[in-house]
N, C-alpha and C positions, 0 to 999 in steps of 0.2 A: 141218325148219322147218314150222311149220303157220300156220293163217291166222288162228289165234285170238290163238298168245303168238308175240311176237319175238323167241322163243327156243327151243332143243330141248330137253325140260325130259327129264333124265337117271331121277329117282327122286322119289317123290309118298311123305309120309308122312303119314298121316291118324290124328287120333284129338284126345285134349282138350289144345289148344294154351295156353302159359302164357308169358308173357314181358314181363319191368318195364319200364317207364320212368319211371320215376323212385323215388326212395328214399320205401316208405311212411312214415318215420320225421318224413319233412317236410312229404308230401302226403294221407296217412295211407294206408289201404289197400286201397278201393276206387277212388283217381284212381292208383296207382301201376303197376298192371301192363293189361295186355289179356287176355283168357281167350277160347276159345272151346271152344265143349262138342263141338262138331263140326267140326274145321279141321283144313287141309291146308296143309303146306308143299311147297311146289316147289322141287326143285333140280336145277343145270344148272352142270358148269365147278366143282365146288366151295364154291357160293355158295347163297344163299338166294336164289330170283329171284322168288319169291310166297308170301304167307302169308294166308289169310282163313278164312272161312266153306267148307268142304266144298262145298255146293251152289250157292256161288258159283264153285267152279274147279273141280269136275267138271266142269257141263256142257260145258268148255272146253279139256279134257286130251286129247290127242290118246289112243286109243283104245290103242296099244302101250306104252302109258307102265305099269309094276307098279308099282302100289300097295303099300306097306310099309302093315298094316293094324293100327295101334293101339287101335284104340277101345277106350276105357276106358281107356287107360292116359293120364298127363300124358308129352306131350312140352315138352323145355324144351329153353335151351341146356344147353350143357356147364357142369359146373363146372370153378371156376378156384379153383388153390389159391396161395397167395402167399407162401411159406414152404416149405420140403424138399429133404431131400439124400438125394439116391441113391446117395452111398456105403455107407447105413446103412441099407440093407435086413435086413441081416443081425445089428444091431444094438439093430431094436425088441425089446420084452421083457425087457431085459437086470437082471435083479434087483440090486436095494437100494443105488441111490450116488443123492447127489446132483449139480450139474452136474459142476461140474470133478473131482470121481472119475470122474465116469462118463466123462468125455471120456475121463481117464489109460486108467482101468479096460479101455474096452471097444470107444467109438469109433477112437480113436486106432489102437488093436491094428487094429480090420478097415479102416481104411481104406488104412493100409500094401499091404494086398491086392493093391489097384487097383493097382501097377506089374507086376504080373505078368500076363506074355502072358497075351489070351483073358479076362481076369478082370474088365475093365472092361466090357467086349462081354457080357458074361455078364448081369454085374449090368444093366446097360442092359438087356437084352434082358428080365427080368425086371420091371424096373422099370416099365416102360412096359407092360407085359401087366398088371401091378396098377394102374396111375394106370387105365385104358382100362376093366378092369372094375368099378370104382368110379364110373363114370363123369366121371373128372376129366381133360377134352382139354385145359385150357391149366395149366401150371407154373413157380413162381419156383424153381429149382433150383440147389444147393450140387451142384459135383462137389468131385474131392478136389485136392490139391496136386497131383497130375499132370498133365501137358497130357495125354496118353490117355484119360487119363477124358474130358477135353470132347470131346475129337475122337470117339470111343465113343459120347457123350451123344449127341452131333449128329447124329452122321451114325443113329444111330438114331433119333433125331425124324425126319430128312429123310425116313428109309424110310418111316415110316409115314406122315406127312405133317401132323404134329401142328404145334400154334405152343406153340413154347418157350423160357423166356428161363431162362439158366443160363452160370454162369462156374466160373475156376479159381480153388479156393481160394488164398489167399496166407498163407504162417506163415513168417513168419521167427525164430521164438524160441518160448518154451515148448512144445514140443512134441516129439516123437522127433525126432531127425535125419534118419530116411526121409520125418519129412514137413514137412519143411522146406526151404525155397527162401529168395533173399534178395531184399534190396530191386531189386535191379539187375534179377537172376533172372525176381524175379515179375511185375514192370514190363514186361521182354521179350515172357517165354511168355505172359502178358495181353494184351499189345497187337498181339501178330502174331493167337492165338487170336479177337480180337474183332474185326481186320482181315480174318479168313477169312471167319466166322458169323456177323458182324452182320447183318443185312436180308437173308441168303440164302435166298429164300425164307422161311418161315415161323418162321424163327430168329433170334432177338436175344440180344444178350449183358448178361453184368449183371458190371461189375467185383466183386471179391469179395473183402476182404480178410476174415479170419472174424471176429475180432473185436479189440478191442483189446489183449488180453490175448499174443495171437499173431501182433501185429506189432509192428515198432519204431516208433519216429515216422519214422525212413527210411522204412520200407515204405507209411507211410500217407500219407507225403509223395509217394512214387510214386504209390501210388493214385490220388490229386487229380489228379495231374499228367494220369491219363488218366483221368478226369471232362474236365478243363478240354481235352482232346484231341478226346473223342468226347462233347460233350453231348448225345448223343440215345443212350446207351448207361444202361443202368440202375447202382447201385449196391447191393447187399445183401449187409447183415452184422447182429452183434447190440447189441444193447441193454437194460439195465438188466433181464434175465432172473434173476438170484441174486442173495442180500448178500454171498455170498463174494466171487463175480465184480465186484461194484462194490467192493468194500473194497482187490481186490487192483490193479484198474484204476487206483484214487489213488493206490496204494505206485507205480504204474510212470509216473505219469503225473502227478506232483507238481504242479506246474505249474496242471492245469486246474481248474476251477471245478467242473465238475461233469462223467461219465460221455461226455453228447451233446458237451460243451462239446470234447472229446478229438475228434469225427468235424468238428464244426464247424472248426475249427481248422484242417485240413486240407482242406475244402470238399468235404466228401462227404454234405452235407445239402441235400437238394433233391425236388423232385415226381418224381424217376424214382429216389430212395432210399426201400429197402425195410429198415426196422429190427424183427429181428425181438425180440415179446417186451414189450418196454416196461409190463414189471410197474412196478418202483420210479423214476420219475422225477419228482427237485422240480420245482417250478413254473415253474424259468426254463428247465427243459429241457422240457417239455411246451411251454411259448411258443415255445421255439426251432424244436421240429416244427412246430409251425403256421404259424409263420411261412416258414420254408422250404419248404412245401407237401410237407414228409415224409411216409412212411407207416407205421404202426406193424401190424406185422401178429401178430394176435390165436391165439396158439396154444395152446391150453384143455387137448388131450389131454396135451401134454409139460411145462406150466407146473403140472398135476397130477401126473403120475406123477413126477417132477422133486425134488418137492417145491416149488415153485420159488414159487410166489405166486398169488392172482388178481387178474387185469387188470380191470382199472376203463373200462369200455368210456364211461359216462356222464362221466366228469372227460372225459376226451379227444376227446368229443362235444363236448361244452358249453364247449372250445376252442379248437377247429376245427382238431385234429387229423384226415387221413383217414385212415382204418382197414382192412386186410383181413382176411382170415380165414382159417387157415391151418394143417396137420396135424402140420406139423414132424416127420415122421418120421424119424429112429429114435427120438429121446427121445419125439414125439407115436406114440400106442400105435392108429392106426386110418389106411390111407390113405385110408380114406372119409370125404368131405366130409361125408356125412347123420351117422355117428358123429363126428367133430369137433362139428356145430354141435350135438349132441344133448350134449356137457360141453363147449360152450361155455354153451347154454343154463343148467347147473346152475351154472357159474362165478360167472355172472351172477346169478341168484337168490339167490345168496349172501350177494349185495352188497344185494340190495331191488332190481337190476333189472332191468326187462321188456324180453326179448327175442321177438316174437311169431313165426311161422313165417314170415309174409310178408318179414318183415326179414330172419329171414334166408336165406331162397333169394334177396333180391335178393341179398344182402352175395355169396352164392358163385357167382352169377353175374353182372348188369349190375354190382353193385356191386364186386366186384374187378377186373372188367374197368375199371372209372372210374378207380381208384385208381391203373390201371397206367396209363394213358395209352390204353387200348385197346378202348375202347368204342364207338370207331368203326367197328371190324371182327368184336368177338367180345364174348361175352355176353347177346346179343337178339336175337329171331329178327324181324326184318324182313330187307326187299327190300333186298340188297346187302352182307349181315353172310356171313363164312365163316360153313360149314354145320358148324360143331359143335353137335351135338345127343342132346340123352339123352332117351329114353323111362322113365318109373317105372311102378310096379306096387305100388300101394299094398293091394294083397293077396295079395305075396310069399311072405307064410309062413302058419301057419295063424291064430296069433295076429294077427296083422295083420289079417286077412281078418273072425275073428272081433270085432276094435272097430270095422271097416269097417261092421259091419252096424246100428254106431247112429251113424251120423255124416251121412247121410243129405244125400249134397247139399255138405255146407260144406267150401269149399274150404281153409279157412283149418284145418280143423280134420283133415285127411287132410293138407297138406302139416307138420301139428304132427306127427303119425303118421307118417310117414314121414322126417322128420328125429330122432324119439324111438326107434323099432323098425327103422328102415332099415339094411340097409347094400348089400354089393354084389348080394343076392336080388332085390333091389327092382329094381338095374337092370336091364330087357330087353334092350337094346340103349343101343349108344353110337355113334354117327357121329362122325368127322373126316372134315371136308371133303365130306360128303353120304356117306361109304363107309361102312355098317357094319363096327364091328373090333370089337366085344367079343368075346375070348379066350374059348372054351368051359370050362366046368365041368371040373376034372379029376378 
């Protein structure tokens, strides 16, 4: 304890501090974030316990405190991806299907895996050594039909000390037998699984049925059931992603109106549902997410490689649908956030729309943090936020370094460079919880 802060500050990290409040998109660009060319963050206990001006908290830093020395580099929060499953590490790259081959084809095959000893631990352990050097500390994550996999997932976020919200998949029907469960089944291993990890520390759960196509109306009727159990648990599945996948949703689901109209139906539409995807939806299905304070989360690298569609960020904008942004990896081909929003970015141009750099480092950090309910504690670097934090280096490579040398100053125009030419070079370091973990170069 010292006589300057009411607190023992653990770790000082100094260099150009960057951090929104609020979405440029509303307030435009220069009232949205705070920047400092020379700032230091303080932390203590896992948290953020000061952020200013360098010269304002030197002079004030107890004398034993090591300085982590940035300068020059931007320190931000963490990114935060809102979409991804960690069965399918082993799954990106997979040439030439569109979705539902590719599920038959290639995911389906690896995620069988995961019931074999060691193998769910494996990939976890994997998994999170790639989210860490990409710099992405918080995750919406898909495990597989196994309860081991969550149990795997968890307890390895716990070790490291990440906050991560992820569930067990639910298939009761199309799918192989090894990985299928039924309504009763998934209902169980769901509700005991989210009665272990929910709030455990840094861990939340997100019910999961995977999509329509791979559940019955029993299962989804489960589903709801624990929504309406645990409303403060999340829900994510997909949405309106292919014309196969909508074509064959109305053969199984006669009945409804439209694709959403199937999740509605069973009351899995709400501000802590995560729909990933949401290429094709008609108009009363785009009202219906807004109206339920849904979230559509924006996956550019797998909605390309997919063949699958482009997402119309502007429609969904313009009717107040919330949006994240998201890798979706195995079918998304990057687990980096800077390569995601770099073909989210061309997605968009596609369409005639501007996506500027400031929008989107908010979207992958304060702003997915809003989306999820969780902007209270992560995604902004103020007094009292966990300490997840990434350092960039926006002259990682040589090329980089070389257009560094006409950019002179504009911040707006080094974070466009760095979400265009970035990827995990860029990151220096990564913090969870104020602890350096980026995984070394092998």
């Amino acid at each position: 304890m010292t006589d300057t802060f009411p607190f023992a500050v653990e770790r000082a990290l100094r260099g150009r501090v960057l951090s929104f409040q609020a979405d440029p998109r509303l307030v435009g660009g220069a009232a949205s974030h705070r920047y400092w060319e020379d700032g230091l963050v303080l932390v203590a206990g896992g948290r953020i316990v000061a952020v200013s001006e360098a010269a304002a908290l030197l002079r004030r830093l107890p004398p034993d405190v090591a300085i982590d020395d940035h300068r020059g580099r931007l320190i931000l929060p963490g990114f935060i991806d809102t979409h991804i499953h960690y069965p399918q590490t082993r799954v990106i790259a997979s040439y030439g299907a569109q979705l539902l081959e590719w599920l038959q084809k290639y995911t389906f095959v690896e995620e069988q895996k995961l019931r074999q000893q060691g193998h769910a631990e494996y990939v976890a352990r994997f998994f999170f050594d790639e989210l860490l050097r990409q710099g992405t500390t918080t995750a919406v994550v898909y495990c597989s039909v196994h309860p081991q996999s969550v149990e795997a997932f968890f307890a390895e976020s716990e070790r490291r000390g990440t906050r991560m919200i992820a569930g067990k998949v639910m298939m009761d029907r199309n799918a192989p037998e090894a990985l299928t469960d039924t309504a009763a089944s998934g209902y169980e291993e769901s509700r005991g699984l989210l009665q272990k990890w929910h709030g455990r520390g840094r861990q939340l759960y997100a019910i999961t049925p995977r999509f329509a196509i791979t559940s019955t109306p029993e299962q989804l009727e489960a589903s709801g059931a624990l929504v309406h159990e645990f409303p403060d648990a999340y829900v994510q599945t997909h949405l309106g992603e292919n014309l196969a996948e909508i074509a064959l949703v109305k053969e199984l689901f006669p009945a409804a109106k439209t694709y959403t109209g199937v999740y509605e139906r069973y009351g899995l539409l709400g501000p802590r549902s995560i729909f990933g995807h949401c290429i094709y939806l008609e108009d009363s299905e785009v009202a219906a997410l807004a109206d339920s304070g849904s979230i559509a989360a924006f996956c550019p690298t797998s909605n390309l490689f997919l063949g699958s569609g482009l997402f119309d960020m502007r429609r969904l904008h313009q009717h107040g649908v919330r949006v994240g942004v998201a890798t979706d990896v195995g079918g998304g081909t990057s687990y980096s956030m800077l390569q995601t929003a770099n073909e989210a970015y061309k997605v968009l141009q596609m369409q005639g729309q501007s996506w500027p750099a400031l929008q989107a480092f908010y979207m992958m950090t304060r702003g997915n943090a809003a989306v999820l309910g969780l902007d209270d504690r992560i995604g902004r670097l103020e007094e009292g936020f966990e300490a997840d934090i990434i350092v960039l280096d926006a002259r990682a490579t040589p090329a980089m370094a070389h257009r560094m040398e006409c950019i002179d100053g504009d911040l707006a125009e080094e974070l466009f460079l760095l979400m265009t030419l970035g990827d995990d070079r860029c990151v220096a370091e990564t913090y969870v919880a104020g602890r350096p973990v980026k995984p070394k170069a092998v």
